[in-house]
C-alpha positions in Angstrom: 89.2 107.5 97.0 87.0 107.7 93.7 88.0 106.3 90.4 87.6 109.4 89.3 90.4 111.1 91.7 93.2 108.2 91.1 94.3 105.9 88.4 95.4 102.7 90.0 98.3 100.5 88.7 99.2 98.5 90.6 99.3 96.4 93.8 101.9 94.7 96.7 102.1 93.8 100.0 102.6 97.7 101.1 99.4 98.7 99.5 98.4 100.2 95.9 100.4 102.5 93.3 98.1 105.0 91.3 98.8 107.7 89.6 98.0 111.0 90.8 95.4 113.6 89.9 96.3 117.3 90.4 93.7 117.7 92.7 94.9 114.5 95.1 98.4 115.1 94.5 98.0 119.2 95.3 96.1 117.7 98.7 99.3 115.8 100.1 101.5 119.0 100.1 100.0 120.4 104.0 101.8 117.0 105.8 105.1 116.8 103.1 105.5 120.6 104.5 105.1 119.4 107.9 108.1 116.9 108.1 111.6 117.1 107.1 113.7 117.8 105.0 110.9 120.2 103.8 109.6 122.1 107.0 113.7 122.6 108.0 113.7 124.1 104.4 110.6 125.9 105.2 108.4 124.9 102.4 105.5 126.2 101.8 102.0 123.8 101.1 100.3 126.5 98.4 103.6 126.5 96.2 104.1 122.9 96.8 100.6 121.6 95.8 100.5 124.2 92.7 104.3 122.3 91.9 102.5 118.7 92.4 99.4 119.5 90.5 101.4 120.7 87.6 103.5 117.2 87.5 100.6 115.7 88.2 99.4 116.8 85.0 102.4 116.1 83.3 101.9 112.3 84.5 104.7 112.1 87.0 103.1 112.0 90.2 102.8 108.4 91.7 101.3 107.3 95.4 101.3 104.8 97.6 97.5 104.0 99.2 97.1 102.0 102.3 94.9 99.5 102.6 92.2 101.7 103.5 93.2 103.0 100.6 94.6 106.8 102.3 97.3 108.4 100.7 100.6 107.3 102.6 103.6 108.3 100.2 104.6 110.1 97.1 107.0 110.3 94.8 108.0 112.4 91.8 109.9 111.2 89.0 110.6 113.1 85.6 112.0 112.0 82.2 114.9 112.9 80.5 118.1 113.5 83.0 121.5 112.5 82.0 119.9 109.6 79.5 117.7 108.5 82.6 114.5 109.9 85.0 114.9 112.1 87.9 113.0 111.6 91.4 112.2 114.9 92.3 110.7 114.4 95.4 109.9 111.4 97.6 107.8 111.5 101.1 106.3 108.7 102.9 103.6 109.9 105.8 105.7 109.3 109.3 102.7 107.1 110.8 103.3 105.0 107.4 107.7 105.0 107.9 109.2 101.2 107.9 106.3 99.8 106.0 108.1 99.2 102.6 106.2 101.8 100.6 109.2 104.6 99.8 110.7 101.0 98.7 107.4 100.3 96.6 107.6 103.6 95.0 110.9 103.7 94.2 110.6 100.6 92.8 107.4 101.3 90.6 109.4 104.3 89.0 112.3 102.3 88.8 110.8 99.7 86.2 109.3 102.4 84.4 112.2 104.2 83.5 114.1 101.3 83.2 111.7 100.2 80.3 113.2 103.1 78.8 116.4 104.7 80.0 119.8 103.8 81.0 119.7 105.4 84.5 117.4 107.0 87.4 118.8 110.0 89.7 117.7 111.2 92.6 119.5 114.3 94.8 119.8 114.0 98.7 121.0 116.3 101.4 124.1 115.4 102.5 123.6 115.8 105.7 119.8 113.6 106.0 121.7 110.1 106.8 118.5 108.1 106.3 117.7 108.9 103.2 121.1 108.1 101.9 121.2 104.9 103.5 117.7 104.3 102.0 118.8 105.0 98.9 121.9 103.2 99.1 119.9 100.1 99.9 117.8 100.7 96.6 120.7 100.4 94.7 122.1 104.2 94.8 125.5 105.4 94.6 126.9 108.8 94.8 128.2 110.3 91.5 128.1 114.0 92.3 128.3 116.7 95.4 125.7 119.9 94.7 126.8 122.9 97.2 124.3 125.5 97.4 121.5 123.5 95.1 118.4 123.5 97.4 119.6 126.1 100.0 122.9 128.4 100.4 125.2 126.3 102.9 123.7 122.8 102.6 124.9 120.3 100.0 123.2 117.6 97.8 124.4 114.6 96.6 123.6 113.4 93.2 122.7 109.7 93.3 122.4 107.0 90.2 121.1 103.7 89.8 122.0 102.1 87.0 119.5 100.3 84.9 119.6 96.5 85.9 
């Protein structure tokens, strides 16, 4: 990956954090479509990659590289919910699962708006058991049930961590 296409800020044992581009972080939405919860939602990669491009731009669009420095997770975190960030979207490449980089990411946006606000949300289907136990283990707890948010029928659960 060129200089030009990342901005690299750090590094850990799962690999490199950089800060997307538009153009890299519009790239990653063909395989987030392909694995769940977005393809049981039935998202779309053109609408998805014009959504990460544009918080991309806005500076919210972190990644996790592997060592060969590839692409291998994503996350989206915005400013300004409830006194605290929001992680709008979070997707680690299945080949790249158990490695710690969801963890990494997380983490990076974690200190970051930690620096600054009192909390960081993040919303789950209720029904996607791994991600809340992920996000339990991050330091998560449920402070809110969302019926009908994402899709008529399914429900999210609004998450907080509190600022250490």
């Amino acid at each position: 990956m060129s200089r030009a296409a990342a901005v690299e800020v750090g590094q850990g044992r799962q690999g490199r954090i950089i800060r997307a581009t538009p153009a890299v972080a519009r790239r990653q939405a063909e395989w987030i479509v392909a694995i769940e919860p977005w393809k049981g939602l039935d998202y779309q990669a053109p609408a998805l990659g014009r959504y990460l491009a544009r918080q991309a731009r806005a500076g919210d669009v972190w990644m996790a590289l592997t060592a060969a420095r590839q692409p291998a997770g994503i996350i989206v975190a915005t400013d300004g919910f409830l006194l605290g960030g929001f992680i709008a979207l979070l997707a680690v490449r299945p080949e790249a699962s158990g490695q710690g980089l969801g963890q990494a990411l997380v983490g990076h946006v974690a200190a970051r708006v930690f620096a600054r606000r009192r909390w960081l949300f993040v919303s789950c289907d209720a029904a996607n058991g791994a991600a809340l136990r992920f996000y339990r283990r991050q330091g998560f707890t449920r402070v809110g049930r969302l019926p009908d948010l994402v899709r008529e029928g399914r429900i999210e659960l609004l998450l907080r961590k509190p600022r250490p």
